[in-house]
C-alpha positions in Angstrom: -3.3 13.7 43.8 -6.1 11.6 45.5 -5.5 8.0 46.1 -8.6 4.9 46.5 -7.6 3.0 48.6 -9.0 -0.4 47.0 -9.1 -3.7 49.2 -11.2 -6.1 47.3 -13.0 -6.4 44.1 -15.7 -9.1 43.2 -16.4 -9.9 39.6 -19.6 -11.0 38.2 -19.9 -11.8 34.9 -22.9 -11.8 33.2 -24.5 -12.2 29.8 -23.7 -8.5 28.3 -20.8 -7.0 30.9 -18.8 -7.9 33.5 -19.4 -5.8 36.4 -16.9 -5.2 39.1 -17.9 -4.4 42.8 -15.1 -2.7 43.9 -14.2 -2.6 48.0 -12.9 0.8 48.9 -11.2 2.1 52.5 -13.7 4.7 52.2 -16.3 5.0 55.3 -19.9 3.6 53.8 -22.0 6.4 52.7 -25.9 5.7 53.8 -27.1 4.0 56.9 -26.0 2.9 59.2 -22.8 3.8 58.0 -20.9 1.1 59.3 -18.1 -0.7 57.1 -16.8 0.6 53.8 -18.4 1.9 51.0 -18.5 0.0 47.7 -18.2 1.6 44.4 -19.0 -0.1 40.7 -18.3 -0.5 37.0 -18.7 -2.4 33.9 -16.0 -3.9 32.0 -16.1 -5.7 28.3 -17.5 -9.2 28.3 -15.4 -11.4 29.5 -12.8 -9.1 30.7 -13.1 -8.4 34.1 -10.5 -10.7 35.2 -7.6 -9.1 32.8 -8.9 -5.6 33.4 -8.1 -6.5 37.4 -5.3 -7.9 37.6 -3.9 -4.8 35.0 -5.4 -1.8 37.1 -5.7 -3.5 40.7 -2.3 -5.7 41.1 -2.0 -7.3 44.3 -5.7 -6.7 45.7 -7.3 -10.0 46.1 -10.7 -10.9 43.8 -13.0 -13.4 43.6 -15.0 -14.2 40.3 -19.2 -14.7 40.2 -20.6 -16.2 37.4 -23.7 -14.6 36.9 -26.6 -14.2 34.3 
């Protein structure tokens, strides 16, 4: 089974969904390929928070309030 190895996730909420911005220990993916890549996702309104701390315990996240 593959494993993501997840070390941040930033939340920004926003007037429809929440969208996280999640850190991964994966190499980054386009030039200049330094640093780790990023991946993304939306999330009910309003729900990011909860839907982190359930599926990413432990891995540190900070909250942006958006438009």
């Amino acid at each position: 089974m593959f494993q993501l190895n997840v070390t941040e996730v930033v939340i920004i909420k926003t007037t429809s969904t929440d969208l996280l911005r999640i850190r991964t220990g994966l190499p980054q993916a386009v030039w200049p390929y330094k640093g780790e890549a990023w991946i993304g996702m939306e999330v009910a309104k309003g729900k990011g928070e909860e839907y982190t701390k359930q599926n990413f315990p432990g891995v540190p996240f900070t909250i942006i309030e958006g438009e």
